[in-house]
C-alpha positions as a Markdown table, in Angstrom:
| # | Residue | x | y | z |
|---|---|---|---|---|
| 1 | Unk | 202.2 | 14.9 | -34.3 |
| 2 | Unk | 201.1 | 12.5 | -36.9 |
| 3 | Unk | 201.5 | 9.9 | -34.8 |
| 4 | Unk | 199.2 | 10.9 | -32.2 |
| 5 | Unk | 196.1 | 11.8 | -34.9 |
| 6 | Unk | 196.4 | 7.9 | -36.6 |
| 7 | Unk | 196.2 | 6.6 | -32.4 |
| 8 | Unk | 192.9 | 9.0 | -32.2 |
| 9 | Unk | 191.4 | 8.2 | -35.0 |
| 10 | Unk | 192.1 | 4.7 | -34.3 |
| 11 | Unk | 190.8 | 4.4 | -30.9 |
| 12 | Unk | 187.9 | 6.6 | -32.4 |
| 13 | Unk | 187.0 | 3.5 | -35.3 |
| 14 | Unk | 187.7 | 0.7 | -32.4 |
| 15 | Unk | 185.2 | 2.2 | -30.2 |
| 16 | Unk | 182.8 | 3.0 | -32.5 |
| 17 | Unk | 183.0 | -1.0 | -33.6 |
| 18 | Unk | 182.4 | -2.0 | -29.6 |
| 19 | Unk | 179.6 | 0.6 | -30.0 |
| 20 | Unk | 178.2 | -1.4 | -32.5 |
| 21 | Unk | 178.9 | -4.5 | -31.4 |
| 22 | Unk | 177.0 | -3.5 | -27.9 |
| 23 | Unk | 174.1 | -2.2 | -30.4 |
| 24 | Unk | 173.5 | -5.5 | -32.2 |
| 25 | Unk | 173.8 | -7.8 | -28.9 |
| 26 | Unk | 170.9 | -5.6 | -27.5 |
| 27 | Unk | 168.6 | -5.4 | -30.8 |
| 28 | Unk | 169.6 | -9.6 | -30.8 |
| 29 | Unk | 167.8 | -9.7 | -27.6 |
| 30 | Unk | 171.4 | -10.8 | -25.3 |
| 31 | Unk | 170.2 | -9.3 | -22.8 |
| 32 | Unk | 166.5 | -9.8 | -22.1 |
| 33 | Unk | 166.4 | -12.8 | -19.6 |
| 34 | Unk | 166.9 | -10.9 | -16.5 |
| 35 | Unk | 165.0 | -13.2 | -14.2 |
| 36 | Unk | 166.5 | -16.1 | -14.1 |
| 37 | Unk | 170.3 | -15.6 | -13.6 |
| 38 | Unk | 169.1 | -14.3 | -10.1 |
| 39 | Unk | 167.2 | -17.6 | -9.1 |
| 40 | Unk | 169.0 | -19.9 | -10.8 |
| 41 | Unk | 171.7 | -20.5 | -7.8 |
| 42 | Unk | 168.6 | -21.4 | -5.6 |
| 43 | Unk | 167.7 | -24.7 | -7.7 |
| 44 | Unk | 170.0 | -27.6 | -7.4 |
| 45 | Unk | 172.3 | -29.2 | -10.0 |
| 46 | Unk | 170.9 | -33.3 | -11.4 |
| 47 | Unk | 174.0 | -35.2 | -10.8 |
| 48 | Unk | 174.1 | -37.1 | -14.1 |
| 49 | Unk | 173.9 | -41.0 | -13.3 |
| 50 | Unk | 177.2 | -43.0 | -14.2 |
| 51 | Unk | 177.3 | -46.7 | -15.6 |
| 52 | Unk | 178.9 | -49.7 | -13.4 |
| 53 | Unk | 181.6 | -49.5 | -15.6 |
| 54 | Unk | 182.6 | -45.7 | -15.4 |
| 55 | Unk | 182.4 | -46.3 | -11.6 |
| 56 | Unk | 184.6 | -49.4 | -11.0 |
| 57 | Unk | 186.8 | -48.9 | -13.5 |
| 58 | Unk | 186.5 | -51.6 | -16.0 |
């Protein structure tokens, strides 16, 4: 019987820490942008340039 009220009131402190962790990413502003994400597969990737020498091996 012990057993089973230290796994409660563990899952009860690890929850409550997720809880809090959720809290602060909100009040941080993590999830404000909620524009972009949903555009941002309709612009296209810039292919980054490489030197001769990357290219031909040298």
């Amino acid at each position: 019987m012990s057993v089973i009220l230290i796994l409660i009131i563990t899952s009860i402190i690890v929850a409550l820490l997720f809880l809090g962790a959720f809290y602060w990413a909100v009040k941080s502003g993590q999830y404000d942008d909620t524009y972009s994400p949903s555009v941002r597969m309709l612009f296209e990737e810039k292919k980054s340039k490489k030197s001769k020498s990357e290219t031909h091996g040298v």
